[in-house]
C-alpha positions in Angstrom: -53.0 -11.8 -44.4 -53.1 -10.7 -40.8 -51.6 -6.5 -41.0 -51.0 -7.2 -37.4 -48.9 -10.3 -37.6 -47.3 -9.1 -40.9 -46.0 -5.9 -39.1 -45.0 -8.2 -35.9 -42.8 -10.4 -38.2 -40.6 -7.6 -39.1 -38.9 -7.3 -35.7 -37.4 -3.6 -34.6 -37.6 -0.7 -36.5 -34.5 1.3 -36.8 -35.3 4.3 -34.8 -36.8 1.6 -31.8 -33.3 -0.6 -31.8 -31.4 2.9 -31.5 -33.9 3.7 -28.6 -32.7 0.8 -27.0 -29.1 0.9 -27.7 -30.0 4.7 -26.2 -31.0 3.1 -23.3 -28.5 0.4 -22.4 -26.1 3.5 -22.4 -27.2 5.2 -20.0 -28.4 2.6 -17.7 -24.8 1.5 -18.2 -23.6 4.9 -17.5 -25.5 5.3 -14.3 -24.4 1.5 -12.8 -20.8 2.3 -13.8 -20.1 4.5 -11.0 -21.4 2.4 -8.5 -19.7 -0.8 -9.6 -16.7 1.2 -9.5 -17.3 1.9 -6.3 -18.1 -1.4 -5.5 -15.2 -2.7 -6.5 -12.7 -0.1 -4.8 -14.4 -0.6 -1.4 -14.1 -4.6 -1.8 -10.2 -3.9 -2.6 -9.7 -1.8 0.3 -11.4 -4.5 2.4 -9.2 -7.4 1.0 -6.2 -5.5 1.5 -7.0 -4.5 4.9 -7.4 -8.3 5.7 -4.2 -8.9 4.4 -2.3 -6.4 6.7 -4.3 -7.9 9.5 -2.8 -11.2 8.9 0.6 -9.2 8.4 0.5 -8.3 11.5 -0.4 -11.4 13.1 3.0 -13.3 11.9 4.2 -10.0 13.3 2.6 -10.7 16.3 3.5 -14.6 16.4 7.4 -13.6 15.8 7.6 -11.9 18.9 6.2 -14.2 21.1 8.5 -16.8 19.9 11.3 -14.6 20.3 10.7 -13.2 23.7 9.3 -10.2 22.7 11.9 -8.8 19.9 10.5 -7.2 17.4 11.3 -8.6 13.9 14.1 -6.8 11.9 12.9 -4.2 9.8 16.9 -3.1 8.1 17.9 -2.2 5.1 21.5 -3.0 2.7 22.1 -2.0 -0.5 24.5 0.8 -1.8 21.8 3.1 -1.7 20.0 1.3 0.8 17.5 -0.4 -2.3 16.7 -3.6 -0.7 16.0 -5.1 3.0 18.4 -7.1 4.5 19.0 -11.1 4.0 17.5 -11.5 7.9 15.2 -9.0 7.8 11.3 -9.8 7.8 11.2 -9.2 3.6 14.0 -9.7 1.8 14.9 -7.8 -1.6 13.7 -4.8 -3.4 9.9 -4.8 -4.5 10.9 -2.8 -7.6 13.3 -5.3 -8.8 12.1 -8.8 -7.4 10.8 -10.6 -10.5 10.6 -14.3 -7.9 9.0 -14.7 -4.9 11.8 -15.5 -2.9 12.4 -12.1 -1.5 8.5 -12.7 0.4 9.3 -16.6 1.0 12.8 -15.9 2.7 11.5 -13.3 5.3 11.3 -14.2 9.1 7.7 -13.8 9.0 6.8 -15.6 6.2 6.8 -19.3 8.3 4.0 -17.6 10.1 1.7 -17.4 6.8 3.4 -19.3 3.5 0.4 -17.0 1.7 2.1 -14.6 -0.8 -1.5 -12.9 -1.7 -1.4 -11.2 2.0 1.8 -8.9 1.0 0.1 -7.4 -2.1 -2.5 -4.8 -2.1 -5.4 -6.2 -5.0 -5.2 -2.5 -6.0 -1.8 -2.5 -6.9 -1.0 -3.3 -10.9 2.5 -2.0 -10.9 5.0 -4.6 -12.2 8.5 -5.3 -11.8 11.3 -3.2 -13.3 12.5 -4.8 -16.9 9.6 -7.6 -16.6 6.2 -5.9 -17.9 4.0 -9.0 -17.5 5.0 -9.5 -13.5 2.8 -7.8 -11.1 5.1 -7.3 -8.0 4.7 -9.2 -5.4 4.9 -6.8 -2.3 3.0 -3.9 -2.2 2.9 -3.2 1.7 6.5 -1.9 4.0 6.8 -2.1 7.6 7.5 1.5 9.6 10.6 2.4 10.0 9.8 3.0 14.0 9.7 -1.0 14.2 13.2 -2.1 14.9 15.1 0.8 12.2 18.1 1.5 13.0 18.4 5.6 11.9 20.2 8.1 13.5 17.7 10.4 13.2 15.0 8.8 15.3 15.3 9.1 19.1 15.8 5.4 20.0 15.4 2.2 18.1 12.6 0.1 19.2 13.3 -3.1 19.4 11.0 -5.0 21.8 7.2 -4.7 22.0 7.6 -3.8 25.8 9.0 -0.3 24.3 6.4 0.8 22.5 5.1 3.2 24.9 4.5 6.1 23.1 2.3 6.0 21.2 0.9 3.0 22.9 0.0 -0.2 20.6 -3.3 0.9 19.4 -1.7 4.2 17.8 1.5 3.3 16.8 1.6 1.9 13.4 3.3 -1.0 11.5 2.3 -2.4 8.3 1.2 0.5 5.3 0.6 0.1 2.0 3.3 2.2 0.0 2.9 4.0 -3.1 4.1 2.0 -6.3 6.7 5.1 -7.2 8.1 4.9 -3.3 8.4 1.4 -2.2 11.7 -0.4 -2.4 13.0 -2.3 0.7 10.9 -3.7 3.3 11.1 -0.1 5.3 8.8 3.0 4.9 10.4 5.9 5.9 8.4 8.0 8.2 10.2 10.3 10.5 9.0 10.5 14.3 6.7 13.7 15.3 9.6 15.3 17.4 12.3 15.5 14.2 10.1 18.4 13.2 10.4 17.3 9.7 8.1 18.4 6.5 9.1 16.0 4.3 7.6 12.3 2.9 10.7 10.3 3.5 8.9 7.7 1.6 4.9 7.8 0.4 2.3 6.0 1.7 -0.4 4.7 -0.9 -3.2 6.4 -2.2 -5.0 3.2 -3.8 -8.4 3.1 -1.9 -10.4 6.4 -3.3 -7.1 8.7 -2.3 -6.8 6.8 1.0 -4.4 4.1 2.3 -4.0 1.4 4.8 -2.4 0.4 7.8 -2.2 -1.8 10.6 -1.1 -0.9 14.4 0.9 -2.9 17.1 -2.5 -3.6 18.7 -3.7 -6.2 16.1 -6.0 -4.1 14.0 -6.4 -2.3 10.6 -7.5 0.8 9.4 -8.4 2.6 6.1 -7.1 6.7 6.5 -8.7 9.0 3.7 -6.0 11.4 2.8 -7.5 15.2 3.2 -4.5 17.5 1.7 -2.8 17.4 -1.5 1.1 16.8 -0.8 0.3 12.9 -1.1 -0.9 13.2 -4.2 1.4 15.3 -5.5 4.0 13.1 -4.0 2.9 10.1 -6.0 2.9 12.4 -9.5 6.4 13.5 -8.8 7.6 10.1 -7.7 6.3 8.9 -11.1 7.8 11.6 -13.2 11.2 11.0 -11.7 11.2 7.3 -11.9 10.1 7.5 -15.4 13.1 9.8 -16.2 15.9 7.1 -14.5 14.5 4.3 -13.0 17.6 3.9 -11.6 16.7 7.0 -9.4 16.3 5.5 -5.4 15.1 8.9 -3.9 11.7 8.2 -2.9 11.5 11.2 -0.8 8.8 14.2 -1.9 8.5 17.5 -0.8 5.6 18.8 2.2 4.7 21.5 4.4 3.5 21.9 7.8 0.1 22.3 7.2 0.5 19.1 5.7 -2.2 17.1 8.2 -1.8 13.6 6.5 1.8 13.9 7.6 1.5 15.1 10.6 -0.8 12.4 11.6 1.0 9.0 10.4 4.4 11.0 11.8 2.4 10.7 15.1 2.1 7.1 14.7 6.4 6.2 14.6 7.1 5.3 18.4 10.1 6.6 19.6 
């Protein structure tokens, strides 16, 4: 008989299919990484196409309503949930139908539910593990809020004068712990404040998106630490009594993340 055939018929040696298995691992180790990457920049893309066309029903509710900027309040004991006319409806948290997305003013504009939820997002709704919730984005509070702590309310596009359209921010992707109503608290540059009244998300690679009165989107990498420890304490507390509404964390004014979306709010 053939040695060389015999010895081919006996397939892998131990040692040479533990080589392999060896080698599989750390390929896989080394692609990992990258598809990971991969992955959270195609996330970050999808959900800065959704805020785009976010913004576009916002867009297409003011020219049908001579330039009024949709409303953007709040009701609720402890302020929870948006407002039955508002342009969401309901509290993110708690909202286990769509019906909170579908009876918004804006939702006419694009019957899409996919376009208010981040792809990032997994969190589900309070009491029903197996629903992902579906609203993952808030509109700024400097769009048609009423709050006595800001210097005006806006309430027409014509007012939004400073900052100008291009800098002045509407749509953001809220952190999971944070978001509630249809409103993200963030307080004007001139209330001097050092505080997240609510907290932006941190989905993307520690960065989060947002759209601008202008039409476009943009991806902000967060630089200082307050955010994320913003999102740890929000969980934390939540976890304790998810009762708990205070969405509010603690900053500082070195805090440049803060300072920058506060220089967004119009006022």
């Amino acid at each position: 008989m053939n040695t060389r055939n015999q010895r081919a018929s006996k397939g892998f040696t131990l040692i040479e299919l533990l080589v392999v298995i060896a080698i599989i691992a750390i390929l896989a180790g080394m692609l990992l990484p990258a598809l990971s990457k991969a992955k959270a920049k195609g996330q970050a893309t999808a959900c800065l196409n959704n805020l785009r066309q976010l913004n576009l029903c916002w867009t297409m509710y003011i020219d049908d309503n001579d330039g009024n900027l949709p409303p953007n309040q709040v009701a609720g004991a402890m302020g929870e949930a948006s407002s039955a006319d508002s342009w969401i409806t309901g509290n993110a948290r708690a909202d286990f139908l769509p019906t909170s997305v579908q009876k918004g003013v804006l939702y006419k504009y694009n019957q899409s539910l996919g376009i208010y939820h981040c792809p990032a997002d997994r969190s589900t709704v309070d009491r029903f593990p197996k629903i992902i919730r579906f609203r993952s984005v808030s509109m700024s509070t400097g769009m048609n809020h009423e709050n006595p702590m800001f210097f005006r309310t806006i309430t027409k596009y014509a007012h939004i004068t400073d900052p100008p359209p291009v800098n002045a921010s509407v749509f953001l992707d809220e952190d999971e712990w944070s978001i509630q109503n249809g409103a993200i608290g963030i307080e004007p540059i001139h209330a001097n404040a050092f505080i997240h009244w609510n907290l932006v998300a941190s989905r993307h690679n520690y960065g989060g998106t947002l759209s601008f009165a202008d039409g476009h989107a943009e991806v902000w990498r967060w630089k200082d630490k307050w955010i994320r420890e913003g999102h740890e304490l929000l969980a934390a507390r939540v976890k304790a009594d998810a009762s708990n509404a205070d969405s509010s964390t603690p900053s500082s004014s070195a805090d440049r993340d803060l300072k920058r979306l506060q220089q967004t709010v119009p006022y």
